[in-house]
PDB file of N, CA, C and O in Angstrom:
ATOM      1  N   UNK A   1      16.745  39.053 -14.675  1.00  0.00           N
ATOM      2  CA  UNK A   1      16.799  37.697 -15.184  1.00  0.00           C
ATOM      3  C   UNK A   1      15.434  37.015 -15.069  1.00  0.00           C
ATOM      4  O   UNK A   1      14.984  36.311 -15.974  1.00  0.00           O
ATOM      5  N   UNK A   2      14.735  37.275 -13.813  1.00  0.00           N
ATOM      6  CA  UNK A   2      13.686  36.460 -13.685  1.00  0.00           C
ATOM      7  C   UNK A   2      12.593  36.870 -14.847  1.00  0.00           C
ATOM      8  O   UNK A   2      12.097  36.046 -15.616  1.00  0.00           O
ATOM      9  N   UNK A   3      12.310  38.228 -14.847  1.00  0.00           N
ATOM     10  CA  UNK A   3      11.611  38.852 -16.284  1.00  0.00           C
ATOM     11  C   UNK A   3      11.552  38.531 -17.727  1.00  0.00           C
ATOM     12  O   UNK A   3      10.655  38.578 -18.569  1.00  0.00           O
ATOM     13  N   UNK A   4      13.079  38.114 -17.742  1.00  0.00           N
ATOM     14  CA  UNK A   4      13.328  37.515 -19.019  1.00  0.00           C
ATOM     15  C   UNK A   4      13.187  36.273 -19.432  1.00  0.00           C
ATOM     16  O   UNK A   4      13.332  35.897 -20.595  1.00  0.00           O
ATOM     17  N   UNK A   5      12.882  35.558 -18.437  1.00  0.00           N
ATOM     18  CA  UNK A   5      12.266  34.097 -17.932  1.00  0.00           C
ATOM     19  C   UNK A   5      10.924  33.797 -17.937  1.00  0.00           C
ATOM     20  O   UNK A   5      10.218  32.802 -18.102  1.00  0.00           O
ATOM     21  N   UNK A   6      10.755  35.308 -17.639  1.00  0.00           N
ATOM     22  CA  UNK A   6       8.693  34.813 -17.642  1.00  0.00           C
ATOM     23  C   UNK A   6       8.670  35.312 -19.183  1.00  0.00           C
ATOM     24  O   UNK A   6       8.104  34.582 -19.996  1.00  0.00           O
ATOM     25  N   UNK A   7       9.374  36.756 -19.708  1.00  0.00           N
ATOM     26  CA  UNK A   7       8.463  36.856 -20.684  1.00  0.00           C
ATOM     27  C   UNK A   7       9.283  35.674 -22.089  1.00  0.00           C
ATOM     28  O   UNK A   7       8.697  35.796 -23.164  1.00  0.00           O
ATOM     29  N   UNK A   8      10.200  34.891 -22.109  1.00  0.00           N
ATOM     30  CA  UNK A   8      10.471  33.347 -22.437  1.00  0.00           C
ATOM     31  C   UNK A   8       9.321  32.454 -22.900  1.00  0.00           C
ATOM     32  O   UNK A   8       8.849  32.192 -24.007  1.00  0.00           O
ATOM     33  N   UNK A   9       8.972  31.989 -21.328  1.00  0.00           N
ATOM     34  CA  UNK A   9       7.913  31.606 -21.154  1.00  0.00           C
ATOM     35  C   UNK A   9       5.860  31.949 -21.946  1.00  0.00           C
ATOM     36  O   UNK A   9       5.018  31.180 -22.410  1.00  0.00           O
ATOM     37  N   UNK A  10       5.876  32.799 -21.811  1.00  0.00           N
ATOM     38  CA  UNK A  10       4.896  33.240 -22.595  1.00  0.00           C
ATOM     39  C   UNK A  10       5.367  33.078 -24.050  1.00  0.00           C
ATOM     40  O   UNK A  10       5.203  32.140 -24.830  1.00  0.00           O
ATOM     41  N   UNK A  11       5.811  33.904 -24.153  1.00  0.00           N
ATOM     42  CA  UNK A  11       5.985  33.533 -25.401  1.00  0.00           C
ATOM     43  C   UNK A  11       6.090  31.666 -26.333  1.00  0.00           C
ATOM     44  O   UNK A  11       5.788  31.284 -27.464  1.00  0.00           O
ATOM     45  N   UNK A  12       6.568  31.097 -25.315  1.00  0.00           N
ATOM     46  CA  UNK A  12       6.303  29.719 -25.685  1.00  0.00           C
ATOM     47  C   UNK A  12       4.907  29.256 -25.720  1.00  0.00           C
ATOM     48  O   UNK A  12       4.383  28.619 -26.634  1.00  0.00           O
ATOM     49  N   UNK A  13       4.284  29.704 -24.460  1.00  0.00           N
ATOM     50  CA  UNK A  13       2.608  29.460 -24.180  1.00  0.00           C
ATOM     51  C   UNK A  13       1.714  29.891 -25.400  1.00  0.00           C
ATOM     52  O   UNK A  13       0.866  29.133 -25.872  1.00  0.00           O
ATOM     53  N   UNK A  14       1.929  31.012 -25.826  1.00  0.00           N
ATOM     54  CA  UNK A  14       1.491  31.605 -27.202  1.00  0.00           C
ATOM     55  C   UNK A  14       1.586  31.206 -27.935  1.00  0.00           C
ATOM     56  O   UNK A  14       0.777  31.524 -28.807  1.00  0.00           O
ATOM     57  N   UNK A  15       2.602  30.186 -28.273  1.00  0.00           N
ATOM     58  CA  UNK A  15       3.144  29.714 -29.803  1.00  0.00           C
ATOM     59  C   UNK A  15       2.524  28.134 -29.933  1.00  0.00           C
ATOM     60  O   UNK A  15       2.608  27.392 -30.912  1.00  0.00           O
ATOM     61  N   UNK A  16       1.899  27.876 -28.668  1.00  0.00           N
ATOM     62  CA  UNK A  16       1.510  26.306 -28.645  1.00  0.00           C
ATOM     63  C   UNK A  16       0.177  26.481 -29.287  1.00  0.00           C
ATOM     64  O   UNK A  16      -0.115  25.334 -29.626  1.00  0.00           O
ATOM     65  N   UNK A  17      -0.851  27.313 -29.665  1.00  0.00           N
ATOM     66  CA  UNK A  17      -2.101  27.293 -29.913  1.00  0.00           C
ATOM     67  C   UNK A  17      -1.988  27.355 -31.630  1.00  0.00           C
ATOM     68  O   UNK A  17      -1.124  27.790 -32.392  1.00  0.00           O
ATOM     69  N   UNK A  18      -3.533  26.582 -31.865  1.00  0.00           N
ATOM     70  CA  UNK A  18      -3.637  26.459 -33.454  1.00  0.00           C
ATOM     71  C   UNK A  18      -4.172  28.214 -33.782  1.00  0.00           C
ATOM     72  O   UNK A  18      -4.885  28.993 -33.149  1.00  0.00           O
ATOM     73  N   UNK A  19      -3.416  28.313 -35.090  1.00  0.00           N
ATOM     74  CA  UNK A  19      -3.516  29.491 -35.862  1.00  0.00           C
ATOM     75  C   UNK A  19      -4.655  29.245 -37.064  1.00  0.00           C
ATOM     76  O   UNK A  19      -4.150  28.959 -38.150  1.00  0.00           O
ATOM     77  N   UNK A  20      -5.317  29.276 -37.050  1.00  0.00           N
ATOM     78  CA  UNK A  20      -6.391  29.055 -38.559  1.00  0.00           C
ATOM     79  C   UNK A  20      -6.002  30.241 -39.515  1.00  0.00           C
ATOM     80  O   UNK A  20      -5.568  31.390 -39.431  1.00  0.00           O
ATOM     81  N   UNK A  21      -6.436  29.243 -40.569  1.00  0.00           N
ATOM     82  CA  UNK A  21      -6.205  30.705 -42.149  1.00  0.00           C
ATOM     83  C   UNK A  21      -7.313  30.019 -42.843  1.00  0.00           C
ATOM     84  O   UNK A  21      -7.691  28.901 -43.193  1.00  0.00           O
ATOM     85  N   UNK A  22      -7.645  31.296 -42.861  1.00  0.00           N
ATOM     86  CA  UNK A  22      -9.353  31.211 -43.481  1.00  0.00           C
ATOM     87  C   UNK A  22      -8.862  31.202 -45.460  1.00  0.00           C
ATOM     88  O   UNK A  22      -7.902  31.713 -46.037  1.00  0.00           O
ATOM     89  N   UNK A  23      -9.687  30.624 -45.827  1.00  0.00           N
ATOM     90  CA  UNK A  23      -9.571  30.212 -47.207  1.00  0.00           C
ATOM     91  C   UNK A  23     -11.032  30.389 -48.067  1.00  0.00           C
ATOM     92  O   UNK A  23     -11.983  29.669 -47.761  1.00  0.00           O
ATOM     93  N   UNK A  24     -11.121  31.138 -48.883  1.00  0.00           N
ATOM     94  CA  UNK A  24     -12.107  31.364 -49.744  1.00  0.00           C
ATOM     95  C   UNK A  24     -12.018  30.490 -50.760  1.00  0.00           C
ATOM     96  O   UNK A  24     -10.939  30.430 -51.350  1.00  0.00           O
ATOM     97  N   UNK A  25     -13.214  29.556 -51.218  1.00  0.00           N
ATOM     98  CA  UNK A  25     -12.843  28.502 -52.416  1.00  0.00           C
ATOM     99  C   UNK A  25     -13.892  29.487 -53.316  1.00  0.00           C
ATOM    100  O   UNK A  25     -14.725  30.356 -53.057  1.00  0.00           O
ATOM    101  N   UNK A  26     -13.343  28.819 -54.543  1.00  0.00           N
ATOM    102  CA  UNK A  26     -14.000  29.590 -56.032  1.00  0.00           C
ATOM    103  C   UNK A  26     -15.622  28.929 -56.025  1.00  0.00           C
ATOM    104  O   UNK A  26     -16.038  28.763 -57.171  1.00  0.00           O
ATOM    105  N   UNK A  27     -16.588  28.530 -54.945  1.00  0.00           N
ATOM    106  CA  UNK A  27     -18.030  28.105 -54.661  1.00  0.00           C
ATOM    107  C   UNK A  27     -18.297  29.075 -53.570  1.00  0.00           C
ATOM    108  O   UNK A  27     -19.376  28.889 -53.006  1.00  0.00           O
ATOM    109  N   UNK A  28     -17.625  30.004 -53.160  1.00  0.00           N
ATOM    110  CA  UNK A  28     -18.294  31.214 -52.549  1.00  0.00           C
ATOM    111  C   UNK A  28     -17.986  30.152 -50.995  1.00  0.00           C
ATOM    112  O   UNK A  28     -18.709  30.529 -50.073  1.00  0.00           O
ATOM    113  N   UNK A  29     -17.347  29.321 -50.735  1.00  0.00           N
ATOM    114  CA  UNK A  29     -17.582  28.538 -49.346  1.00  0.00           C
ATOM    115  C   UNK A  29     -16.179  28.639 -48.535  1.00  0.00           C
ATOM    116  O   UNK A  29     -15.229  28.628 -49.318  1.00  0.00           O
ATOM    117  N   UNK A  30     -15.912  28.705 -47.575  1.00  0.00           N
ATOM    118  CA  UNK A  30     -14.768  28.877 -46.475  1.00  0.00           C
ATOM    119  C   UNK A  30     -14.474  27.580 -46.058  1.00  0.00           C
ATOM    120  O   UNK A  30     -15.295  26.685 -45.857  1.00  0.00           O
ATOM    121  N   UNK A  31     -12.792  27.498 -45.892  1.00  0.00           N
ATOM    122  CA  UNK A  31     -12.505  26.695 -45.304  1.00  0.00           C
ATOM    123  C   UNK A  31     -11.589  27.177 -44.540  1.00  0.00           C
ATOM    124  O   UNK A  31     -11.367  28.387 -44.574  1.00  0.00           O
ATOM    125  N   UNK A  32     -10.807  26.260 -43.623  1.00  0.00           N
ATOM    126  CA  UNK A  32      -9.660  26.942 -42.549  1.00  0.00           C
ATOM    127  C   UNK A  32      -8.411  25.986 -42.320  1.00  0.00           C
ATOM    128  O   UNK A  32      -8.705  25.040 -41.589  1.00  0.00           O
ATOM    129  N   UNK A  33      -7.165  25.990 -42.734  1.00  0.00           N
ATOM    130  CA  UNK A  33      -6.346  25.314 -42.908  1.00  0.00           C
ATOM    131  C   UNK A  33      -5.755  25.543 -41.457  1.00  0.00           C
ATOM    132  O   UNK A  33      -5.642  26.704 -41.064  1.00  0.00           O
ATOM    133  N   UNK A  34      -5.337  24.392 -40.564  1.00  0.00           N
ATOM    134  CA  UNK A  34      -4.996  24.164 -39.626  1.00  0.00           C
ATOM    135  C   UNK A  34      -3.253  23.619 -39.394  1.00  0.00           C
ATOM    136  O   UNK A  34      -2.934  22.502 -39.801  1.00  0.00           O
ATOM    137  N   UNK A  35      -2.368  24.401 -38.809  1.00  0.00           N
ATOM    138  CA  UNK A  35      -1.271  23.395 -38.475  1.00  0.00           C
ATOM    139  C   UNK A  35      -1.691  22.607 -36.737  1.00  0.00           C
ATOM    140  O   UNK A  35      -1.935  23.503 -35.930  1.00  0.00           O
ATOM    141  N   UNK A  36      -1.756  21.703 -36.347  1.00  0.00           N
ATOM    142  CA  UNK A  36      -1.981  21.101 -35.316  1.00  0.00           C
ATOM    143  C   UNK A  36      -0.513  20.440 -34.878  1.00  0.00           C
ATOM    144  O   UNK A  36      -0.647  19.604 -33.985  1.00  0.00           O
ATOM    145  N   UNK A  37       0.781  20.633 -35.298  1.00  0.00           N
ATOM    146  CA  UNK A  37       1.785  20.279 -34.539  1.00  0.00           C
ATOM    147  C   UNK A  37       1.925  18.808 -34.723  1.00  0.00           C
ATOM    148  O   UNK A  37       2.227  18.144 -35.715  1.00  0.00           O
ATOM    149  N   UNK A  38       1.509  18.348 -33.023  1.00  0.00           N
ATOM    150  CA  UNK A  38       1.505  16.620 -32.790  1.00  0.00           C
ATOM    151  C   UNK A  38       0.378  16.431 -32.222  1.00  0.00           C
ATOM    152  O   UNK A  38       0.315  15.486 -31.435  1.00  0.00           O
ATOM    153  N   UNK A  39      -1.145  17.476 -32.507  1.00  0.00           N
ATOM    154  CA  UNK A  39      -1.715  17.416 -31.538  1.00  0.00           C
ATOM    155  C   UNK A  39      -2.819  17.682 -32.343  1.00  0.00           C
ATOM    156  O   UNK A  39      -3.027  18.812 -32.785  1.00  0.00           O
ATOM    157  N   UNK A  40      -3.586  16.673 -32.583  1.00  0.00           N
ATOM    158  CA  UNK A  40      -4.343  16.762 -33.584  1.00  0.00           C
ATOM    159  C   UNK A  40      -5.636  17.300 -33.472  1.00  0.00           C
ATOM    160  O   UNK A  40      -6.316  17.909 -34.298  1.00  0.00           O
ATOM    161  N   UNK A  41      -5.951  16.841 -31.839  1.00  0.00           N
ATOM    162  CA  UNK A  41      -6.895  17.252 -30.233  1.00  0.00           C
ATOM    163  C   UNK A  41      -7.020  19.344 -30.376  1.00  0.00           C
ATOM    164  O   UNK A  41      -7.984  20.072 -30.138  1.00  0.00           O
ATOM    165  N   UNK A  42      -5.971  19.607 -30.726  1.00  0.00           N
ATOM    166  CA  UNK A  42      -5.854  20.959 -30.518  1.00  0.00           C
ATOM    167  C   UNK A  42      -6.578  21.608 -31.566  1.00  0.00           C
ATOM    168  O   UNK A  42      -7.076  22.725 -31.432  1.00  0.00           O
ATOM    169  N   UNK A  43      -6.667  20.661 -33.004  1.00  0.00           N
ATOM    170  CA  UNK A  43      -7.107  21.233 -34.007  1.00  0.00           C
ATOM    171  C   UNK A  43      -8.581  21.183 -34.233  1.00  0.00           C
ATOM    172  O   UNK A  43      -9.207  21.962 -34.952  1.00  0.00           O
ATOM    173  N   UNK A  44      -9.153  20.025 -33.434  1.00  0.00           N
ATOM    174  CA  UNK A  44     -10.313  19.092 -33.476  1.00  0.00           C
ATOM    175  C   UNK A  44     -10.927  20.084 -32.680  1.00  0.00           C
ATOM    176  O   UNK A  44     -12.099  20.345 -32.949  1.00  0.00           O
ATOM    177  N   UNK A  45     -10.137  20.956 -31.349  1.00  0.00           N
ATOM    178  CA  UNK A  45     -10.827  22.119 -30.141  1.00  0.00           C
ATOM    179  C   UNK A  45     -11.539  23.185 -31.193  1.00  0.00           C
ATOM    180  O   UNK A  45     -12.707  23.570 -31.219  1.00  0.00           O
ATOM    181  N   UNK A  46     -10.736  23.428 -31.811  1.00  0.00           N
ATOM    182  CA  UNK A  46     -10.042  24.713 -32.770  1.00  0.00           C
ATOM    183  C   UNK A  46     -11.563  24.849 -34.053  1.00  0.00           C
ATOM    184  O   UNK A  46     -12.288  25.843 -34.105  1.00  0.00           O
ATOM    185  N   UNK A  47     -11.660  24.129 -34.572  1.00  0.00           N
ATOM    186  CA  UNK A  47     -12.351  23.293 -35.717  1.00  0.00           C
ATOM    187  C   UNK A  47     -14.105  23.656 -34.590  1.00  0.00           C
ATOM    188  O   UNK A  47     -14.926  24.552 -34.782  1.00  0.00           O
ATOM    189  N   UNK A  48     -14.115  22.710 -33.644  1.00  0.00           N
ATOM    190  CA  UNK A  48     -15.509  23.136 -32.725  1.00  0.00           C
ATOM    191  C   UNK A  48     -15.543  25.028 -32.768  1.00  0.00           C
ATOM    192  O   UNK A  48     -16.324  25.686 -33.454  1.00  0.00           O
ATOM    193  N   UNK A  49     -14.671  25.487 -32.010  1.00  0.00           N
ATOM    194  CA  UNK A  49     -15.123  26.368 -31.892  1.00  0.00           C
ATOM    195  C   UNK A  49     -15.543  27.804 -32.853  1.00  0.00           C
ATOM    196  O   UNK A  49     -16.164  28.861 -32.749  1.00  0.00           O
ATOM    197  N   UNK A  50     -14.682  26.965 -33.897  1.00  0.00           N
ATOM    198  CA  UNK A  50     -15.016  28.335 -35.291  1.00  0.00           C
ATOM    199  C   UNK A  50     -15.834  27.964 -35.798  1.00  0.00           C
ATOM    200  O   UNK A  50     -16.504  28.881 -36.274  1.00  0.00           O
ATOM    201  N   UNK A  51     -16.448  26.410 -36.116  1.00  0.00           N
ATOM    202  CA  UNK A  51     -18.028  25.623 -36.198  1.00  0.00           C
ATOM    203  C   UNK A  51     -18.551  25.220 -35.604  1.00  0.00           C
ATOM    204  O   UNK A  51     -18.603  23.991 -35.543  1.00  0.00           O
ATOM    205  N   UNK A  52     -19.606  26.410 -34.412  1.00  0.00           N
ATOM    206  CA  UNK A  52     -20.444  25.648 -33.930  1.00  0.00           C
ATOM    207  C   UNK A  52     -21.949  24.722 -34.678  1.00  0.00           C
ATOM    208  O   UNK A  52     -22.849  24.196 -34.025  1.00  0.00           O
ATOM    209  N   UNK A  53     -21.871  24.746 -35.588  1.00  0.00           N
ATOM    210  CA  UNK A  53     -22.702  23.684 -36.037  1.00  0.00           C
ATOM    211  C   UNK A  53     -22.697  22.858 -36.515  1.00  0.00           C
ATOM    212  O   UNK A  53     -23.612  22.338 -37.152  1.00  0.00           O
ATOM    213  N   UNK A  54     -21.395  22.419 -36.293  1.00  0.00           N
ATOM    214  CA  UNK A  54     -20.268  21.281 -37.238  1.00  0.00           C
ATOM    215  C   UNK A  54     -19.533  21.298 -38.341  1.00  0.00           C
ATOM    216  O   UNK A  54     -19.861  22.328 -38.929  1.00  0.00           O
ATOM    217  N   UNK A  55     -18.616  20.665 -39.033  1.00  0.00           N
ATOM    218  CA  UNK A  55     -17.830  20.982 -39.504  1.00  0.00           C
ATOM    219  C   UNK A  55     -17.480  19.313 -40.651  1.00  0.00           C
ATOM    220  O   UNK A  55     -17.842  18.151 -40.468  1.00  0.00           O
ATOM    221  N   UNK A  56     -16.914  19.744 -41.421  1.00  0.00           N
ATOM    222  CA  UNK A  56     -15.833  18.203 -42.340  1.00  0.00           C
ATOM    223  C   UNK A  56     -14.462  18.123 -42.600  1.00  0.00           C
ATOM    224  O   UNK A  56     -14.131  18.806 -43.570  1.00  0.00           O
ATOM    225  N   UNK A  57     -13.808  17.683 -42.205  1.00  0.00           N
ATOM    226  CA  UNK A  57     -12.713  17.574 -42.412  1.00  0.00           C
ATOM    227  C   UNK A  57     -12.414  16.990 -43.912  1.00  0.00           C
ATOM    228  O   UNK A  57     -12.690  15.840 -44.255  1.00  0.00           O
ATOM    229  N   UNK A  58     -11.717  18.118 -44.868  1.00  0.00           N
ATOM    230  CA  UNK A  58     -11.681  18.198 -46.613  1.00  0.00           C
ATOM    231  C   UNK A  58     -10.704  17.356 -46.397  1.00  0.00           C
ATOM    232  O   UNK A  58     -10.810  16.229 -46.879  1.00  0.00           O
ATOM    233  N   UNK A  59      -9.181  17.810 -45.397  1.00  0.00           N
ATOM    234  CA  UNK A  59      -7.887  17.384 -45.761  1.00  0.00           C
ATOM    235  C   UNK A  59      -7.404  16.923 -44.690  1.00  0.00           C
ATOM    236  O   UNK A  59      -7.808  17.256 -43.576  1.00  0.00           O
ATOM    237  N   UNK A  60      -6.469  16.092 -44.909  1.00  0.00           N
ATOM    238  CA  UNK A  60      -5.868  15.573 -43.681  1.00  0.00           C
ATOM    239  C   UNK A  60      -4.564  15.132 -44.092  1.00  0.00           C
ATOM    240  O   UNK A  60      -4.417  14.362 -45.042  1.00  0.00           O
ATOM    241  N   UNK A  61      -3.485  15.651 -43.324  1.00  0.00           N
ATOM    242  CA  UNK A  61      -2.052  15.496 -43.807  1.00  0.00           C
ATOM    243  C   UNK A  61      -1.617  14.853 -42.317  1.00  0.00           C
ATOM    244  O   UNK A  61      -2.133  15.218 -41.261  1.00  0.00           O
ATOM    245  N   UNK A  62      -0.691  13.942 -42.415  1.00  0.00           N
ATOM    246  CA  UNK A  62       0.444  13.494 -41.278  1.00  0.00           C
ATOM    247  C   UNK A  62       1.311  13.215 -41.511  1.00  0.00           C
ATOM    248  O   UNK A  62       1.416  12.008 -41.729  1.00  0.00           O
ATOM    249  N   UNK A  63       2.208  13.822 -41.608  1.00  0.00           N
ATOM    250  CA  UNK A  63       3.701  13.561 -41.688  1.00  0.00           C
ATOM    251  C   UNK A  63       4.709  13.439 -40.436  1.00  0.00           C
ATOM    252  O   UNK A  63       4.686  14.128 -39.417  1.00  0.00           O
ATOM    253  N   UNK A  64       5.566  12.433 -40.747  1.00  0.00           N
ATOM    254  CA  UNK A  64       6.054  12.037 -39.536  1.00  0.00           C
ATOM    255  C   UNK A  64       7.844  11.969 -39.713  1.00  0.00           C
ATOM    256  O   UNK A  64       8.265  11.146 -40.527  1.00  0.00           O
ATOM    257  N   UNK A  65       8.512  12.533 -39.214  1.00  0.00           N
ATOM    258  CA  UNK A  65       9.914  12.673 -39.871  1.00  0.00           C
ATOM    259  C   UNK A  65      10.641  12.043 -38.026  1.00  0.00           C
ATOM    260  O   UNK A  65      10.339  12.085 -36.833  1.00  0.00           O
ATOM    261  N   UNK A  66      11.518  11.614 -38.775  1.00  0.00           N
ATOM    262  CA  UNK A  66      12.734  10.910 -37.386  1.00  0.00           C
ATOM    263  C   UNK A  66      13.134  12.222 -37.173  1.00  0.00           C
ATOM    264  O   UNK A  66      13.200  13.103 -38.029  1.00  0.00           O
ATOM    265  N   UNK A  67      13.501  12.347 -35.526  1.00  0.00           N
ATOM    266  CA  UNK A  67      14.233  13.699 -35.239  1.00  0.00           C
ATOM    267  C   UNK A  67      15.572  13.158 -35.026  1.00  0.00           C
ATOM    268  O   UNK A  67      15.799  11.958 -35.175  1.00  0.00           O
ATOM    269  N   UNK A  68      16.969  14.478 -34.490  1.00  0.00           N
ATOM    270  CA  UNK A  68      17.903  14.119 -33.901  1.00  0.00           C
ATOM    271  C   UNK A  68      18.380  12.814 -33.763  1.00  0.00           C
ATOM    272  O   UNK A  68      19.168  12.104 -34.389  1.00  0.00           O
ATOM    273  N   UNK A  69      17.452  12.656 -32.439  1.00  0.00           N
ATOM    274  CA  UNK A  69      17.454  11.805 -31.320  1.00  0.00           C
ATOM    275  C   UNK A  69      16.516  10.442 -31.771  1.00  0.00           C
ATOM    276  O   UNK A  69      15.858   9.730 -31.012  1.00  0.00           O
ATOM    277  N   UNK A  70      16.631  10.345 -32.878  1.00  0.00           N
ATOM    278  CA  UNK A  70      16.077   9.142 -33.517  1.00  0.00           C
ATOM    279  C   UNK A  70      16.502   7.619 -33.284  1.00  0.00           C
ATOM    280  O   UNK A  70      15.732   6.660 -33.329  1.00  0.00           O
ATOM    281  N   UNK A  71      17.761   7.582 -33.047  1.00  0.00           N
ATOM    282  CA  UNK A  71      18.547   6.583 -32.049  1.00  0.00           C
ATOM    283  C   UNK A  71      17.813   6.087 -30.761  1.00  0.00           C
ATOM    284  O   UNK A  71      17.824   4.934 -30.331  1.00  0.00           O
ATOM    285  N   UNK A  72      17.181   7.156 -30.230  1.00  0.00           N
ATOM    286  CA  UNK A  72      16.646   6.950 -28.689  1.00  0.00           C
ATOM    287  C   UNK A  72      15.304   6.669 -28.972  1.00  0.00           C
ATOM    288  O   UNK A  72      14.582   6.458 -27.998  1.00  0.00           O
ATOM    289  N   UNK A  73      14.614   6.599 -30.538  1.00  0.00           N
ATOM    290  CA  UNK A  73      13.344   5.959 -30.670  1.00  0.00           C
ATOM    291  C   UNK A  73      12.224   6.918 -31.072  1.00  0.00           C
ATOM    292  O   UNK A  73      11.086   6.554 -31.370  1.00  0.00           O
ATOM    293  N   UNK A  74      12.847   8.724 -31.040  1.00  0.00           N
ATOM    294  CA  UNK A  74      11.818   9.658 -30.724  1.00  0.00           C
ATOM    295  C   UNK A  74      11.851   9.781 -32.746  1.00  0.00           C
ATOM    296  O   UNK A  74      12.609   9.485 -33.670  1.00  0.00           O
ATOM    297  N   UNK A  75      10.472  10.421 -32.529  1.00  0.00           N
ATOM    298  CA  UNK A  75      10.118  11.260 -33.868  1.00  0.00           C
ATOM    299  C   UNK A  75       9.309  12.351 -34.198  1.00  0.00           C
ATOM    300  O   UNK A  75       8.328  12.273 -33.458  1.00  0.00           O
ATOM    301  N   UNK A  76       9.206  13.359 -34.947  1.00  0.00           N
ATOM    302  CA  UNK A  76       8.380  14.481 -34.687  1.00  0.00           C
ATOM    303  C   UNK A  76       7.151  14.523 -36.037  1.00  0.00           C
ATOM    304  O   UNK A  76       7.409  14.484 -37.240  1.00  0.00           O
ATOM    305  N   UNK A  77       6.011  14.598 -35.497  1.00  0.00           N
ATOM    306  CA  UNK A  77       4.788  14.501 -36.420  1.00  0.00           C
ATOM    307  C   UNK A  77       4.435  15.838 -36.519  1.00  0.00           C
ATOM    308  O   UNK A  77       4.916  16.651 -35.729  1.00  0.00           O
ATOM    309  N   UNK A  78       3.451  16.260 -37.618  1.00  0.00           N
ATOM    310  CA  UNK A  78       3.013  17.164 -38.232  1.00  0.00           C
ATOM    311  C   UNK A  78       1.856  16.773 -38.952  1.00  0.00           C
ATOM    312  O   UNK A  78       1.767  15.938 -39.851  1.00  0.00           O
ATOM    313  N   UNK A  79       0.755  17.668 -38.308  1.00  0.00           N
ATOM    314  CA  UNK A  79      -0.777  17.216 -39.083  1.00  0.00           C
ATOM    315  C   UNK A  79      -0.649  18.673 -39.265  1.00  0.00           C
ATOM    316  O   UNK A  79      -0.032  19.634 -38.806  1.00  0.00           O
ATOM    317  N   UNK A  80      -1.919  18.241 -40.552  1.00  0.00           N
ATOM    318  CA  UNK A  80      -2.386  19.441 -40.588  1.00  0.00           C
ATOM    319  C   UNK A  80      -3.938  19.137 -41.212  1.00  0.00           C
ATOM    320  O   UNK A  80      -4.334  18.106 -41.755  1.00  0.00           O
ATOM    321  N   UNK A  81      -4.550  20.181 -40.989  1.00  0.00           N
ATOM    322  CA  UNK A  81      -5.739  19.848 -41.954  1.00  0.00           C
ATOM    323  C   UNK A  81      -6.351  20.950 -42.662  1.00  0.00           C
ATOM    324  O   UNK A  81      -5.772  21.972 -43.031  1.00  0.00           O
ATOM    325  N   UNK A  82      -7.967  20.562 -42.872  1.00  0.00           N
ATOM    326  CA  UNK A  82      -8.398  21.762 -43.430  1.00  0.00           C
ATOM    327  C   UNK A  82      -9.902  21.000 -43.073  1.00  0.00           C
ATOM    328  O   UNK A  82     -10.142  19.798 -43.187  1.00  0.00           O
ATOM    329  N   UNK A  83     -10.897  22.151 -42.576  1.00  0.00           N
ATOM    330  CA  UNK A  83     -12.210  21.800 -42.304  1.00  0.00           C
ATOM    331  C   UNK A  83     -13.236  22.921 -43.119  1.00  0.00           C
ATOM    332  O   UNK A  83     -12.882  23.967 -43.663  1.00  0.00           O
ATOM    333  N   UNK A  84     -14.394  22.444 -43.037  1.00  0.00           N
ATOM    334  CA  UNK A  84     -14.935  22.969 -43.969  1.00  0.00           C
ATOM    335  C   UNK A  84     -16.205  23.807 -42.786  1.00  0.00           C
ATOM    336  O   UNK A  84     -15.421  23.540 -41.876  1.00  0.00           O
ATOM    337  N   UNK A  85     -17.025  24.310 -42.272  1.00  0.00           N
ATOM    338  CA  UNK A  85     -17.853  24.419 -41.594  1.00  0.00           C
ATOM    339  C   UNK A  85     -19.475  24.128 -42.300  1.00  0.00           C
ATOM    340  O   UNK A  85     -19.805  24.815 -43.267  1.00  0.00           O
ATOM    341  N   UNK A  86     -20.140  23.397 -41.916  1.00  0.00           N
ATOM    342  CA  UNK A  86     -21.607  22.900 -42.294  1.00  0.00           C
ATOM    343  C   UNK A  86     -22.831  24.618 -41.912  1.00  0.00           C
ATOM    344  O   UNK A  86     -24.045  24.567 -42.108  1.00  0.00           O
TER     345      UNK A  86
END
């Protein structure tokens, strides 16, 4: 039981990090489309470290939908973006 608890666990830990998808535009230039969750901080980490010489943010999406538990005030957001590297 306890095994099946840790490897649970990881697997959640794994699934919290931004995934980039690299994107070829028809100008020969890369971009990287980001899901950032609710955490926009994660994408902004994410974005530094695949441009270290900076970067632009092309796109910027936020969507924000009531969850469930929308009664109790909560709601679940969704950014996403897309950066360009300089």
């Amino acid at each position: 039981m306890k095994k099946i608890v840790l490897v649970a666990l990881a697997v959640l830990v794994a699934g919290c990090g931004v995934d980039p998808v690299k994107m070829n535009t028809s100008d020969g230039s890369s971009r990287y489309f980001m899901n950032c969750g609710d955490d926009k901080g994660a994408c902004v980490a994410k974005a530094n470290e695949l441009c270290p010489n900076g970067y632009t943010i092309s796109n910027e999406n936020n969507k924000t939908q009531m969850s469930f538990n929308a009664w109790r005030g909560s709601s679940e957001s969704e950014i996403t973006v897309e950066v360009q590297c300089k």
